[in-house]
Every structure is written in C-alpha cells, then in structure tokens.
C-alpha positions in Angstrom: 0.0 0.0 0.0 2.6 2.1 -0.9 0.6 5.0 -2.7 -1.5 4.8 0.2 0.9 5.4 3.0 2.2 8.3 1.1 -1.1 9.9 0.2 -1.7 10.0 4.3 1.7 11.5 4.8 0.3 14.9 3.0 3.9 15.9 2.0 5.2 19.2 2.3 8.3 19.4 -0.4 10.0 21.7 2.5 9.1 19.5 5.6 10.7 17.0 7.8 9.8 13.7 7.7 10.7 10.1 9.6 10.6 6.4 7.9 10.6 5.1 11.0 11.4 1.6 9.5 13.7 2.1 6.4 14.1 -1.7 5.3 14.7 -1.6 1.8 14.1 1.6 1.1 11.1 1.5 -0.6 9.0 3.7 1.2 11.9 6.3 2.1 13.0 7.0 -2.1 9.1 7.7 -2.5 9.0 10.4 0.0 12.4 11.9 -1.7 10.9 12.2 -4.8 8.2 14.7 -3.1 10.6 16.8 -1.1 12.6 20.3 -2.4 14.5 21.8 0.7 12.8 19.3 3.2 14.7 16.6 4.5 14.3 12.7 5.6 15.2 11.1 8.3 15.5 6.7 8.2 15.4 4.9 11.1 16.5 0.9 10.6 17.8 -1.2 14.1 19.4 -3.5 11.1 23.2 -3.0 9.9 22.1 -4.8 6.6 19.4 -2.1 6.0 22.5 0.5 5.4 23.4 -1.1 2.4 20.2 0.3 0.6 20.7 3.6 1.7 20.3 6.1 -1.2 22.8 9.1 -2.0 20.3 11.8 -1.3 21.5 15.4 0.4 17.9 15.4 1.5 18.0 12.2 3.4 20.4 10.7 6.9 20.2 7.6 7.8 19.7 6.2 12.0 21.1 3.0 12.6 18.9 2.5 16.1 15.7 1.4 17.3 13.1 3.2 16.4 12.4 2.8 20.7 14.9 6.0 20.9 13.1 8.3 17.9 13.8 11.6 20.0 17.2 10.6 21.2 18.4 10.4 17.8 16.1 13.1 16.1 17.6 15.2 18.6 21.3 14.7 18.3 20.3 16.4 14.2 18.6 19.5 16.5 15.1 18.6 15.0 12.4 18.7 18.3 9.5 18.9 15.5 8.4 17.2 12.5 6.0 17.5 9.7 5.5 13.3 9.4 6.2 9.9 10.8 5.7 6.8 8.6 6.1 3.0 10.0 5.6 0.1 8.3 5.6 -2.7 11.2 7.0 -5.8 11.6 9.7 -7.8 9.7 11.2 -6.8 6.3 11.1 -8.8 3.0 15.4 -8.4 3.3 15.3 -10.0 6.5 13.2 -12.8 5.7 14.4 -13.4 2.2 18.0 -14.4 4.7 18.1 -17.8 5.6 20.8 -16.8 8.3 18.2 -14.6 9.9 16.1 -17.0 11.0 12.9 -15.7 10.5 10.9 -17.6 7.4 10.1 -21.6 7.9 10.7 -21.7 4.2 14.5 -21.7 4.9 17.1 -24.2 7.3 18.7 -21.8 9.7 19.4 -20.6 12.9 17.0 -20.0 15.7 17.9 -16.4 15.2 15.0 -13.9 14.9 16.8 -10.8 16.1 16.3 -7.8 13.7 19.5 -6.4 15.0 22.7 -8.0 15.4 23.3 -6.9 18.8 20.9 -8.0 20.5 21.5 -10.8 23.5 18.5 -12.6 23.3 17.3 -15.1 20.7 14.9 -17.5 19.5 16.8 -20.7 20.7 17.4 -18.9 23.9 13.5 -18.3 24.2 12.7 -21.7 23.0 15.5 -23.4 25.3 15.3 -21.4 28.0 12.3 -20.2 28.9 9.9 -21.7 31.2 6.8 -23.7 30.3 4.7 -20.7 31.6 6.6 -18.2 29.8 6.3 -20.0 26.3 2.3 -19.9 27.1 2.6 -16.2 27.4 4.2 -15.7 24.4 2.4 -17.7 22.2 -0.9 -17.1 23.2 -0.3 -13.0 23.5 1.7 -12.4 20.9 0.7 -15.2 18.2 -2.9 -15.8 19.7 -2.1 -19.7 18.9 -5.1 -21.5 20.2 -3.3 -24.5 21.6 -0.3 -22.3 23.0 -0.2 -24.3 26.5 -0.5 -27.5 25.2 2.5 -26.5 22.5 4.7 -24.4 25.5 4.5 -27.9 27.7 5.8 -29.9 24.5 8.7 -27.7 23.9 9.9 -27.9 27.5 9.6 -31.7 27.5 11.3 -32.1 24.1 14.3 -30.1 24.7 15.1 -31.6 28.0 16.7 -34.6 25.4 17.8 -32.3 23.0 18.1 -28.6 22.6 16.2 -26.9 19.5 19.1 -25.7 17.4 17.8 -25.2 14.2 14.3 -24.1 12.6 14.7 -27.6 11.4 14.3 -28.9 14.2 11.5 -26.9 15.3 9.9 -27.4 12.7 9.2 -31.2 13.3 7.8 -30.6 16.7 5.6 -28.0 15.6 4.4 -30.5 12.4 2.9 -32.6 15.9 0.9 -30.2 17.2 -0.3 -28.0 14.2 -4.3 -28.3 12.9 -4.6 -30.4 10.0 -4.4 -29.1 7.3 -3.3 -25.4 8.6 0.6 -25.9 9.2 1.3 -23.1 7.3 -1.1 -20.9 9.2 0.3 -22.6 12.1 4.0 -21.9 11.9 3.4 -18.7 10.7 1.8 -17.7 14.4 4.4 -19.8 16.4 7.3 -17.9 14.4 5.9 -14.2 14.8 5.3 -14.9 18.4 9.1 -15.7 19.2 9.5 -12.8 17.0 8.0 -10.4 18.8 9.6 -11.4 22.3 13.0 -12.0 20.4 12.7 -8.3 19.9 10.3 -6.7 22.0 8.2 -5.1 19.7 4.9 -4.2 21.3 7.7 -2.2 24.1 9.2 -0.6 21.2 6.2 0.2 19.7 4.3 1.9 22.6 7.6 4.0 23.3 7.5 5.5 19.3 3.9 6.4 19.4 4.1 8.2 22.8 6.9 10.0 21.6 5.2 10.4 18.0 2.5 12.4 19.7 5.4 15.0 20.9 7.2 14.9 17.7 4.8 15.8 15.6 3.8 19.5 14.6 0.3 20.6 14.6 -1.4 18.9 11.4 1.7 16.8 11.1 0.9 13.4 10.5 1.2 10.0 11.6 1.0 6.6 9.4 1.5 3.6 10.7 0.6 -0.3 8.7 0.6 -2.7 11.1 0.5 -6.6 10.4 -1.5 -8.5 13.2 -4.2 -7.0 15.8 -1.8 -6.4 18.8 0.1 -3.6 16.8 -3.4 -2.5 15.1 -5.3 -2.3 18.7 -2.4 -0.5 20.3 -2.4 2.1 17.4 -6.0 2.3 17.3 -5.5 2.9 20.9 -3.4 5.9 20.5 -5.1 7.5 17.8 -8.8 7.5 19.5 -7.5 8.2 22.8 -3.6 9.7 22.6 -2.7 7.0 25.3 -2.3 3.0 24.9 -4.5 2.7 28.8 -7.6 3.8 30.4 -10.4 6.3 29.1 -10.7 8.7 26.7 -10.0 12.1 28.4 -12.9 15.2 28.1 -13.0 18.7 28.9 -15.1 20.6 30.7 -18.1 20.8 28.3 -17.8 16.8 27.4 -15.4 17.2 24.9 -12.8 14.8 23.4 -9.6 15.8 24.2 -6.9 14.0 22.1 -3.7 15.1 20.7 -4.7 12.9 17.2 -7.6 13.3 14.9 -7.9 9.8 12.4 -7.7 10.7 9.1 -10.3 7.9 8.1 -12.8 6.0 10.2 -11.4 2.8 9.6 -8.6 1.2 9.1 -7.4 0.8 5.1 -6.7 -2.5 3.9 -5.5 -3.9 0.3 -7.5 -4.5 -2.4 -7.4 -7.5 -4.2 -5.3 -6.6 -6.9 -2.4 -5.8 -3.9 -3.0 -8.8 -1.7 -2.1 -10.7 -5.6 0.8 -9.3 -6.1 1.8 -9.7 -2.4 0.3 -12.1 0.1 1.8 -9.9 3.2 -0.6 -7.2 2.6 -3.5 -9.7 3.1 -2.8 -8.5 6.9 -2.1 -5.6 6.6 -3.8 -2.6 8.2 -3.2 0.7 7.8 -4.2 4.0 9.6 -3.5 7.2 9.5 -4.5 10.3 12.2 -3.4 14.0 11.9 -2.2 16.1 15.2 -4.7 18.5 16.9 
C-alpha cells in the first residue's frame, strides 16, 4: 500500500519527515521524490538495511531502534516534524535471509533478532524459557489456540535435545499444528518468538508516545501494522492519545486528544495488492493528523 501510506503522509516538499522503518528503502525513495529543501530522516535497528541507503543530500540515515526516535532526532537538533511513517513488523530483506532465522521456508538458525546486537534469541527463548513463559508468548503475541499444550511440549522435548535449528523446530511443531493449517500454524508460532525476540509491542508503545510529541500541529502520523496487537495498540493511541484507560474530556464533554484519524477505519488492500503480495493480506493501515 505504498501509494496509500504516502497519500496519508500529505507531504510538504520543504518538511521533515521520519521512515521510521527504512528496510529496503522503498517507502523512504518515494518520499524523496516529493521533497525540495525538506529533508528525511531513516530509522532501521538493522546493519544490513545500510546497504540500501540512497545518495540523497535530503536524506540521513539512523542506525537504532526506532524505541529512541527523540534521542536520535535530537542529536540532528530537529524537536518537530511534519510526518512519521512506520511500516511494522519484519522486512522482505530480513526474511528473504536464511541466516536470519525468520521464514520456515528456509534451514537456519533460531535467530529472529532484527538487530545484530541484541542478547536474546529465539533458541534462547525456546531453550530457555519456562513452560509458563512459552504460554505467554504464544498465546499474547501469536494468539495460537493450543499455545499451552504447544509451550508444555517444547519444555519436555528439549530436556533430550536442545532446538538448534528451525529444522528442528519445525518437526515438533508439524505434531501439534491443525490439519491441514501448518502453514497458518508456523506462521503464528514464528511471529510470536519474534516479537519477544525483539520486544516489539515495548518498542512500539515507546515510538507512538513519543510520535505524539514529535509531531507538529497537522503533522501526520502513518502507521501499517501486520497482526491486531500492533493494530489495537495504534488504534489505541489515535482515539484516545494513550495506549490505557479512558478517553479524556473537557469541561463541556469534549474529546480531548492530541490525534484526529484521518479515516474512520482502518485501510486495507485491495485484491489486486494482496495478488501481487500475500503480506498485505494482513495488513492494516491508519493514519491520524495532530490537533
């Protein structure tokens, strides 16, 4: 939903403007091609995201976690910006790497970390954590229906042997997984280690709080987000401009929220889209303006 994301961004050829979550580049050498004397600024956690950095005098490149958006934005002097685009989750790049650990079309490492440096990792998770610590994981974050029957199995089977390899995963996981919905299956497990691999719904609620400061007034805010965690805890901060308890009101009964959406409901891919690429079956995106 490329054309989408940038269509919400409302670009201002002289503005600032944050790709939150650079990847390939994609979304970051659209917004170039909309800016005069405004500038870019590319956030990516991953060293191999550098690589695909264009030569642009209107565009820097952050190598951090997009966790620490006004710690780096700062260290340029920019307190303000005009836009923040992320586009959640993990990157075709990293998944495309068999060394990454990420796909279960690819033998590999029980990796999962989108950057190099971080300590933990899937194996660890998998090896590691306790049976009611798997549970957590893969019924929060993957929403697997038989997550405590699947979290008791990976405790007993590693007590033998230690899970080394998605290979060897994998054949546990062929055990438990509904008939006929392996795919489906795996796909859940995987983005559940994922997510605790590298604590993404932490990161995530950090960025928008801070997004909310960042952002000028009628500066805007566009975020596609891949499963209903992410989508609920945007959804969240756009309707309310906080992730827990009510909506705030004034005086007279009024809203008071720092984000106005841009559309009533979330916009998904048409058919033609989810064709060309199954991720954006998933996807959701939405877009809110600041107050």
């Amino acid at each position: 939903m490329l054309e989408a994301c940038i269509s919400g961004l409302a670009i201002d050829p002289n503005g600032v403007y944050v790709d939150l979550t650079f990847g390939g580049g994609g979304h970051s050498r659209e917004i170039l091609k909309y800016l005069d004397k405004g500038h870019l600024y590319g956030f990516d956690q991953d060293p191999d995201a550098a690589s695909n950095v264009p030569e642009n005098e209107n565009f820097t490149f952050i190598m951090a976690n997009f966790r620490d958006l006004k710690r780096y934005l700062k260290i340029y002097g920019v307190t303000k910006v005009d836009g923040i685009l992320a586009d959640l989750g993990v990157s075709s790049h990293q998944i495309d790497k068999a060394e990454r650990g990420f796909s279960t079309r690819f033998e590999g490492k029980l990796d999962m970390r989108m950057s190099q440096s971080g300590e933990l990792t899937a194996a660890q998770v998998l090896n590691n954590y306790s049976e009611e610590e798997l549970h957590r994981v893969f019924g929060m974050y993957g929403e697997v229906r038989n997550a405590k029957t699947l979290a008791k199995a990976i405790v007993s089977s590693r007590t033998g042997s230690p899970f080394g390899s998605i290979s060897d995963f994998k054949k546990l996981l062929d055990k438990y997984a509904p008939k006929g919905k392996y795919a489906k299956y795996a796909a859940q497990v995987f983005q559940a280690i994922r997510i605790e691999v590298n604590q993404e719904m932490a990161a995530l609620e950090e960025m928008l709080d801070q997004s909310i400061d960042l952002l000028k007034t009628g500066g805007r805010l566009v975020v596609m987000s891949y499963h209903s965690l992410e989508d609920r805890m945007v959804k969240n901060m756009i309707a309310k401009g906080k992730l827990h308890g009510e909506l705030e009101k004034d005086f007279y009964g009024n809203p008071v929220r720092p984000l106005e959406p841009v559309s009533r409901k979330a916009i998904v891919a048409d058919a033609s889209e989810v064709g060309e690429n199954k991720r954006a079956r998933s996807a959701k995106l939405r877009i809110a303006r600041k107050n």
